[in-house]
C-alpha positions as CSV (number, residue, x, y, z in Angstrom):
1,X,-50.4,-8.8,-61.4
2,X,-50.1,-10.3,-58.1
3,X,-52.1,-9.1,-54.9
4,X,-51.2,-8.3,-51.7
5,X,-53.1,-9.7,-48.5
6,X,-53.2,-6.2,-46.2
7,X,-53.0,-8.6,-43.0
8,X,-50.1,-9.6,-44.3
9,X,-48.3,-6.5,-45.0
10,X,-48.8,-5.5,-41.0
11,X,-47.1,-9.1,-39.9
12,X,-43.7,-8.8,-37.9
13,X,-40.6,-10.5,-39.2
14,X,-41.4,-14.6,-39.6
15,X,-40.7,-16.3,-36.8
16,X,-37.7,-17.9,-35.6
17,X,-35.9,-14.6,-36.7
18,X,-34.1,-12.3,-33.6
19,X,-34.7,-8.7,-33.5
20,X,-31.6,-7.3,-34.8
21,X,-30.8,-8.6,-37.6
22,X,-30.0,-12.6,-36.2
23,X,-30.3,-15.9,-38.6
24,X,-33.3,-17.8,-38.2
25,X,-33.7,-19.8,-34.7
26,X,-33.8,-23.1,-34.3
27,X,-37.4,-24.4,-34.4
28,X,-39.3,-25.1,-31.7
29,X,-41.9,-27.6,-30.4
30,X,-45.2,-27.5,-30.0
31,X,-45.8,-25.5,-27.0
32,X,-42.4,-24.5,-26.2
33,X,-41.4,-20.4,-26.7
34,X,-39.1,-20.1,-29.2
35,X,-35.4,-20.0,-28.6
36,X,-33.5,-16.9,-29.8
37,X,-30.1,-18.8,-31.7
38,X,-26.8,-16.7,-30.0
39,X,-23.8,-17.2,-32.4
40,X,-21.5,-14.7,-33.8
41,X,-23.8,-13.4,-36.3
42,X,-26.0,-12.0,-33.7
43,X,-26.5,-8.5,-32.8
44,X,-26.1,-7.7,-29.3
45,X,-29.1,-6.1,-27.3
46,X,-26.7,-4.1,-25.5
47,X,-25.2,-1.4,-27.3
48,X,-21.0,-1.6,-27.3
49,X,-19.8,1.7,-27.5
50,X,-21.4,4.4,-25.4
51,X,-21.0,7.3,-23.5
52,X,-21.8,5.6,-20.2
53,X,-19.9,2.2,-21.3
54,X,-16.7,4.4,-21.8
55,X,-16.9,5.9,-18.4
56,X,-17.8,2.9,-16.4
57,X,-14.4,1.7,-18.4
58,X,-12.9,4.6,-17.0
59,X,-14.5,4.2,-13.4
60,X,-13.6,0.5,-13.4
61,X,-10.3,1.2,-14.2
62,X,-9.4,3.8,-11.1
63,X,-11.3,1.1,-9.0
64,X,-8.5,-1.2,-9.8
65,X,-5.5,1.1,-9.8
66,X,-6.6,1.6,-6.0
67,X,-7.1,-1.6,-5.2
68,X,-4.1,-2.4,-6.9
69,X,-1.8,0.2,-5.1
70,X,-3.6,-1.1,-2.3
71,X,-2.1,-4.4,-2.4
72,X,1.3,-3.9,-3.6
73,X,1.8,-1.4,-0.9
74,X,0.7,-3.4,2.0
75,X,2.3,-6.5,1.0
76,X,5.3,-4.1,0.9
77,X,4.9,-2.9,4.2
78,X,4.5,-6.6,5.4
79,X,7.6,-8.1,3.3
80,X,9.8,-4.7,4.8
81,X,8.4,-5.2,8.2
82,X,9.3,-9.1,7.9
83,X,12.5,-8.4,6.9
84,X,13.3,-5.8,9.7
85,X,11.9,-7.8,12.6
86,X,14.1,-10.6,11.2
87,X,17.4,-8.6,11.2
88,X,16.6,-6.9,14.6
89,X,15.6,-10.4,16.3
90,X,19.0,-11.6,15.3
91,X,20.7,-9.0,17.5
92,X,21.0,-7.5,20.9
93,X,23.0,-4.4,22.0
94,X,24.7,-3.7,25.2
95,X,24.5,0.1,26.5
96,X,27.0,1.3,28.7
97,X,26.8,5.0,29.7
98,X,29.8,7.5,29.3
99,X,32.0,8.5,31.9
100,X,36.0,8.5,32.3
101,X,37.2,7.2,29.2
102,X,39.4,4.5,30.9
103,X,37.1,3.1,33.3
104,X,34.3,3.2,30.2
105,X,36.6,1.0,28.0
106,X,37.5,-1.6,31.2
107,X,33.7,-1.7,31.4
108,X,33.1,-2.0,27.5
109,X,35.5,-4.7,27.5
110,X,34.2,-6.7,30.2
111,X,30.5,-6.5,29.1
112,X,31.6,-7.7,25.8
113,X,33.5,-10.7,27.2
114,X,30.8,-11.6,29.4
115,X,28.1,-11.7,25.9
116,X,30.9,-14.0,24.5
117,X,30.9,-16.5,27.5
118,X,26.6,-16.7,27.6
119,X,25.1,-19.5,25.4
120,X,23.0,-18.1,22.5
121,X,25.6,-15.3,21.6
122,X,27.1,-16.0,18.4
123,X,29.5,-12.6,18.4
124,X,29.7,-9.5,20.2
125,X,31.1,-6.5,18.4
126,X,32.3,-2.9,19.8
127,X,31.3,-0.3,18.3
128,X,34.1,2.3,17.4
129,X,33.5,5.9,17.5
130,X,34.1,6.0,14.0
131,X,30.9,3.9,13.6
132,X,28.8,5.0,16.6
133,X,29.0,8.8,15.3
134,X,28.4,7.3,12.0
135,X,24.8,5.8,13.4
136,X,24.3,9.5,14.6
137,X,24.6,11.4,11.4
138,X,21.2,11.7,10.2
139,X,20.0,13.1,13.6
140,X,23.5,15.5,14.6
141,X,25.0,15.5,11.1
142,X,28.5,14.5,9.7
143,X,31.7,16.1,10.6
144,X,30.8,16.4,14.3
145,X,33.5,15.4,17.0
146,X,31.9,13.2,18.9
147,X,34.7,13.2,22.3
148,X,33.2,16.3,24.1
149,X,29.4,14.7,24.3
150,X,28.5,12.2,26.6
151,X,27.6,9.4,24.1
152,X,27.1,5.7,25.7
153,X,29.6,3.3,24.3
154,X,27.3,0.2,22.2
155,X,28.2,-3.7,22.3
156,X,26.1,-5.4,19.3
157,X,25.8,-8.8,20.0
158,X,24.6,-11.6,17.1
159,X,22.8,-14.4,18.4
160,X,24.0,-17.9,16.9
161,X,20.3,-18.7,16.5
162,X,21.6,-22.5,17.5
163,X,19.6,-22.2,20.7
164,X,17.6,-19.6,23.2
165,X,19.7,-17.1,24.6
166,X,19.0,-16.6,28.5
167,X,18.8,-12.7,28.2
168,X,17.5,-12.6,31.8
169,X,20.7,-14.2,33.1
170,X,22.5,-11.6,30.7
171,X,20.9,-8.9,32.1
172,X,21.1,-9.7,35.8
173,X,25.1,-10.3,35.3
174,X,25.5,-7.0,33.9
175,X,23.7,-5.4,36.0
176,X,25.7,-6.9,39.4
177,X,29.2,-6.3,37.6
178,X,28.4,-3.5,35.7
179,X,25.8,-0.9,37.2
180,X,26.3,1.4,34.2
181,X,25.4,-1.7,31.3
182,X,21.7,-1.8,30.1
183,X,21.1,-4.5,28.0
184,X,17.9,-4.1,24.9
185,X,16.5,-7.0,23.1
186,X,14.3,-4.8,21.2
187,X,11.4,-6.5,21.9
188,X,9.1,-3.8,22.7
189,X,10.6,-1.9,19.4
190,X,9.5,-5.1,17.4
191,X,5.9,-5.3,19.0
192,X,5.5,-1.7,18.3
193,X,6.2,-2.7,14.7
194,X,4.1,-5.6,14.3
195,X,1.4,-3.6,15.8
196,X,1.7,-0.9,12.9
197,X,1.8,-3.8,10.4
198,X,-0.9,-5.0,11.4
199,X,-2.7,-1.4,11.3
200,X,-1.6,-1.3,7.7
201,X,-2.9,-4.7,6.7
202,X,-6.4,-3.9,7.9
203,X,-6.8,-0.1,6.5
204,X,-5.6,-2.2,3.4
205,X,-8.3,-4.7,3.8
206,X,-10.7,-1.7,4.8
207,X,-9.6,0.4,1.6
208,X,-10.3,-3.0,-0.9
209,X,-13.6,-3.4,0.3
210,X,-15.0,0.3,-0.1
211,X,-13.0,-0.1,-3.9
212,X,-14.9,-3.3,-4.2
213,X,-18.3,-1.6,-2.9
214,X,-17.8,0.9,-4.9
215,X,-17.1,-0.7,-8.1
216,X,-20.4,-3.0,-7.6
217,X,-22.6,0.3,-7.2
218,X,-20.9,1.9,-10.0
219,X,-22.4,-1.3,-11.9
220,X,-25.2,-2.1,-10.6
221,X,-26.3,2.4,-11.5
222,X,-24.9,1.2,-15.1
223,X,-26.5,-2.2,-15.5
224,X,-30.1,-0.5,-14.5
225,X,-29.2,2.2,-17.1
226,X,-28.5,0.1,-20.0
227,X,-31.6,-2.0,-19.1
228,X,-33.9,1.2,-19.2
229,X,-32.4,2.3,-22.4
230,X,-33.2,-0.7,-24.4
231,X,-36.0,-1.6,-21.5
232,X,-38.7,-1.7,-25.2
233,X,-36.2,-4.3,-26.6
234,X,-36.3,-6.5,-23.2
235,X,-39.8,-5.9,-22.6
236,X,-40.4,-7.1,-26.6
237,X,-37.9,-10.0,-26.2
238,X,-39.4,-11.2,-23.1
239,X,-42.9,-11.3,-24.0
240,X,-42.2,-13.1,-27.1
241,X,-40.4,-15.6,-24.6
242,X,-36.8,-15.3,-24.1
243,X,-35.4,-16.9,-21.3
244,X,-34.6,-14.4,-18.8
245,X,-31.3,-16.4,-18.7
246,X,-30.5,-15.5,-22.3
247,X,-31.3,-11.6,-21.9
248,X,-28.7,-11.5,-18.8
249,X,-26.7,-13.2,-20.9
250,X,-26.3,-10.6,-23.5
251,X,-25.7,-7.7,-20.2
252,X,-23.3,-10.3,-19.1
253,X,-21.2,-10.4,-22.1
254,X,-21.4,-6.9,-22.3
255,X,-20.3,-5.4,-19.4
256,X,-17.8,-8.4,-18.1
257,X,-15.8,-6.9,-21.5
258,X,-16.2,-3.7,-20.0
259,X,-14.9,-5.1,-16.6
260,X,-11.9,-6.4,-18.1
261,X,-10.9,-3.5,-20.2
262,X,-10.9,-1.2,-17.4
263,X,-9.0,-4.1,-14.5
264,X,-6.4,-4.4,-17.5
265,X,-5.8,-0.9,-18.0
266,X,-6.1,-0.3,-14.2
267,X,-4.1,-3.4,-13.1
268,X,-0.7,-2.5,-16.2
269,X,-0.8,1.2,-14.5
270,X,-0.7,-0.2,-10.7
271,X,2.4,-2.6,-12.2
272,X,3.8,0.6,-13.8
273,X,4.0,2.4,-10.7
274,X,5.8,0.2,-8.5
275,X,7.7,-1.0,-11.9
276,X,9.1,2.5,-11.9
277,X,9.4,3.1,-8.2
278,X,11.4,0.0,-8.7
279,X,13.5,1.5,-11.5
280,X,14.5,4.8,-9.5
281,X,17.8,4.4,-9.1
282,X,19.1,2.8,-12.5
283,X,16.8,5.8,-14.4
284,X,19.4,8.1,-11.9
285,X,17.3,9.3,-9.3
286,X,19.0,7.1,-6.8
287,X,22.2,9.1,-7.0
288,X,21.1,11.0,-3.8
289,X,21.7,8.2,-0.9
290,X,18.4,9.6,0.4
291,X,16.3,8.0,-2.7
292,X,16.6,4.6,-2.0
293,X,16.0,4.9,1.8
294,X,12.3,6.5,1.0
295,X,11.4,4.2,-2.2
296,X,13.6,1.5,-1.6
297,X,11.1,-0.6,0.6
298,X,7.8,-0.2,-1.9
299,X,8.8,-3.3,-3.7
300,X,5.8,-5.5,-3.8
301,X,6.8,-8.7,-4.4
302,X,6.1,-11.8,-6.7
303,X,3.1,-12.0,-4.5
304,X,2.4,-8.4,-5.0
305,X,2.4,-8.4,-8.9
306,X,0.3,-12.2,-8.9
307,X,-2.5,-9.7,-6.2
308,X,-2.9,-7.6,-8.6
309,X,-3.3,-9.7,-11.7
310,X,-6.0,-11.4,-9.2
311,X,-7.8,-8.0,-8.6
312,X,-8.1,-7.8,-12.0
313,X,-9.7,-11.0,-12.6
314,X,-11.9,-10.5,-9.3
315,X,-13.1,-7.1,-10.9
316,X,-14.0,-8.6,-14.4
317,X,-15.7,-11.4,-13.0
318,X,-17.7,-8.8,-10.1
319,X,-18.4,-6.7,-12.9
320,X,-20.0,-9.4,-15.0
321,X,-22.2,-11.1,-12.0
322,X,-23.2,-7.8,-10.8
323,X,-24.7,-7.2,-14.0
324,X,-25.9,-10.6,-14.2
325,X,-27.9,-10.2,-11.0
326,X,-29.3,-6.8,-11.5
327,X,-30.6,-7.8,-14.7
328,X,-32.7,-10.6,-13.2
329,X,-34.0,-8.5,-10.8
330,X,-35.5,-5.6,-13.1
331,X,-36.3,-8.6,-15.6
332,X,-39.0,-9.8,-12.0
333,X,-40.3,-6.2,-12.2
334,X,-41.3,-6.7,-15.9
335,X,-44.8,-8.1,-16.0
């Protein structure tokens, strides 16, 4: 009958072997900690399915739907705004107040033949009152006759884009043959719209960083969490002397999974949205000529969609060196 040493029976697991189960570490030399071995067989010091790992998913996740609606609508906005500014560059219109009908078609005539004859003008095009009451619908409504009210006759000129047009000159010549004419570049109409660009570009920029502040706190609270829940396994892995590179390793691993579920599922629903915005009219909704005119710009572009698969990224990798960082600090406060 074999006997038992009773220090023996009190001695931890033999050494080389993690807590939690790992296969034996590789040795090490004299005077040197040991090194815990990672490898699949390992078991993490971070539980993988919680309570407060589910709802940072869930947090991290409406993080990047925001920032990802974020994105896609201001690079919408832009790309719209671009294309507008771009149209209305390209033309010029010539106002020329009502009066006697005769006299207002001599003067129509003349101001359109004087656009033609100015270098820089491409075409100049009269509108008929077929098409100037059709420009007034949404504001007076369809069906209206038009003859009674005193609405200015319009010249839309198209610039050849070949060189400058001297608008000035334009102008001036108007005015001295025709006091009525008023000529609009729309150039304070396009300022005004770069200007609300612009405004929508930086409460974009604005709205991304409080997402992106928000999402590091939300870490940060949940990195300090997990640490203080398994704080007896760091403290334990740390005196027996674990690299403090190795413990952040294992929070690392752990919540950059997290990070990346909860971009993913944020980042496919921002796509879905503007997908189905997108979608609209072919799913029938775009029946009502009113549809497209209110949805029909919040199309985000190539650029749009490759933004959000970046804020996806950004978040994982955020999530993971947030973690990362927190860790090493508590790790200083363990003595």
């Amino acid at each position: 009958m074999s006997t038992t040493d009773p220090g023996r029976a009190k001695a931890g697991p033999p050494s080389g072997i993690v807590p939690g189960g790992s296969a034996p570490a590789k040795p090490a030399k004299a005077g040197e900690a040991p090194r815990p071995r990672s490898g699949r067989g390992q078991a993490s010091i971070v539980p993988s399915a919680t309570i407060a790992g589910r709802a940072l998913v869930a947090v991290v996740a409406i993080m990047t739907f925001l920032a990802g609606l974020t994105i896609g609508t201001a690079l919408a906005v832009r790309g719209t705004a671009s294309q507008w500014r771009a149209d209305v560059t390209r033309e010029v219109t010539i106002e020329i107040r009502a009066g006697d009908r005769q006299t207002t078609d001599a003067q129509v005539q003349a101001a359109a033949d004087i656009a033609r004859k100015t270098p820089g003008i491409g075409d100049a095009h009269v509108l008929t009152p077929e098409e100037t009451a059709k420009l007034l619908e949404p504001w007076l409504g369809s069906g209206l006759d038009l003859a009674d009210l005193p609405v200015p006759r319009v010249v839309v000129l198209k610039l050849d884009g070949a060189g400058a047009a001297d608008l000035a000159r334009l102008r001036r010549t108007l005015t001295d043959k025709i006091p009525t004419a008023t000529l609009d570049d729309h150039r304070g109409w396009s300022r005004r719209l770069v200007a609300v660009t612009d405004g929508v570009m930086l409460v974009g920029v604005v709205l991304l960083a409080l997402v992106g502040l928000a999402t590091v706190l939300s870490v940060v609270f949940a990195t300090r969490a997990a640490v203080a829940t398994n704080r007896a396994v760091v403290e334990v892995l740390h005196f027996v002397g674990a690299r403090d590179g190795f413990i952040a390793a294992q929070f690392q691993r752990h919540f950059l999974k997290i990070g990346a579920q909860g971009g993913l599922i944020g980042g496919l629903a921002a796509t879905a949205v503007f997908g189905l915005v997108a979608l609209l009219p072919r799913l029938g909704l775009g029946s009502d000529p009113e549809v497209p005119a209110v949805f029909g710009w919040l199309h985000p572009g190539i650029w749009g969609f490759l933004g959000i698969a970046a804020a996806v990224v950004v978040v994982a990798l955020a999530t993971a060196l947030t973690s990362r960082v927190t860790v090493y600090r508590t790790l200083r406060t363990i003595q």
